[in-house]
N, C-alpha and C positions, 0 to 999 in steps of 0.2 A: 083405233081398234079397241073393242071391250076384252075383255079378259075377266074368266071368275075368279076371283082368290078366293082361299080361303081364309074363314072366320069363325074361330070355334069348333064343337067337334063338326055338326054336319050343317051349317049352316055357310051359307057362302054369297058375296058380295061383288056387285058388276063397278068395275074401276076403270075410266079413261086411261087407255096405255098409250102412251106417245111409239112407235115405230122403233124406234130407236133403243125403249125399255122392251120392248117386247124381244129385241136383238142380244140385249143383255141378258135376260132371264132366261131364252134358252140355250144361250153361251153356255149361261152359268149350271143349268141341267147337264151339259155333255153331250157332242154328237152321238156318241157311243151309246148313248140314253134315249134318244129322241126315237118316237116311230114317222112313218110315212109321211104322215101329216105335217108335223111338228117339223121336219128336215126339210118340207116343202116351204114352210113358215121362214124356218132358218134363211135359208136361200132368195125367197123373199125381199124380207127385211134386212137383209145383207146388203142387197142389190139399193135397196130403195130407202134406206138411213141418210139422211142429210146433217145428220150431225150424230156426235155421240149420247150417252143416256142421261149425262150427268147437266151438258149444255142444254138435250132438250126438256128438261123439267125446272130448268132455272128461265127458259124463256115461256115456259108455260106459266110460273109464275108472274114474272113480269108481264108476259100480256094479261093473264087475268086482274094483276093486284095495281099497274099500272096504268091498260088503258082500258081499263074494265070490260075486258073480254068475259063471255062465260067460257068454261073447262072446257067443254066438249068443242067449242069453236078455236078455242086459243090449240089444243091438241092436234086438231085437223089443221090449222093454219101451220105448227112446227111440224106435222109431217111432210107435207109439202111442200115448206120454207119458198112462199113465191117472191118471187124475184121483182115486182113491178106493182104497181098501182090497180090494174088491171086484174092480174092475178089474186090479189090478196082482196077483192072486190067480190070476185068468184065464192069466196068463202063467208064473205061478212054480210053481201047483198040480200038474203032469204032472214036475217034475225029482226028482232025486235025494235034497236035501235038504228040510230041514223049517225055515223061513224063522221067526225069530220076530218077532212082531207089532210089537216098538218098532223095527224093524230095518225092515220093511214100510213103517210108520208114518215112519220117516225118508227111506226113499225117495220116495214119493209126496210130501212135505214139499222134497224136493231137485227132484225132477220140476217141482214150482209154483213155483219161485223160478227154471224157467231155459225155462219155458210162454210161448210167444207168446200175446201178448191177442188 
């Protein structure tokens, strides 16, 4: 997901949000706070978090600084935390490079060691 933050007084900045931060931050607003939208979001991202905010930004780093994912791929791969070879194919098959299998093989391996049951 993108999200704008802000930056300054009226300037503002488009940021990779992992599903899971975006679950956090309008925890952290207050339902009592949220319009329409934002509660639909809520419910959501409630529903469809695979992991919490803090696991999935420590796996977005590791796939980017590990196995040299770019951000906006390594993001979409811990939203969807896939499960198998095949899945996490889905995700990598459209970029730039050409991912090798024991490299795949160790992501998905890192993916199930940090999978909510």
């Amino acid at each position: 997901m993108r999200m704008e933050v802000e930056k300054e007084a009226e300037k503002f900045k488009e940021k990779n949000l992992t599903i899971p931060k975006v679950k956090q931050l309008l925890e952290e607003i207050g339902e009592d706070n949220l319009d329409q939208f934002q509660r639909r979001t809520l419910d959501y991202v409630s529903k469809f978090s695979k992991c919490d905010a803090e696991t999935a930004e420590k796996l977005v780093q590791k796939l980017v600084n590990e196995f040299g994912l770019e951000e906006i791929d390594a993001v979409q791969v811990v939203n969807c935390m896939p499960r198998n070879l095949d899945e996490l194919r889905v995700f990598l098959g459209g970029g730039r490079k050409i991912i090798e299998t024991s490299k795949l093989e160790a992501i998905v391996k890192l993916l199930n060691e940090y999978r909510l049951r």
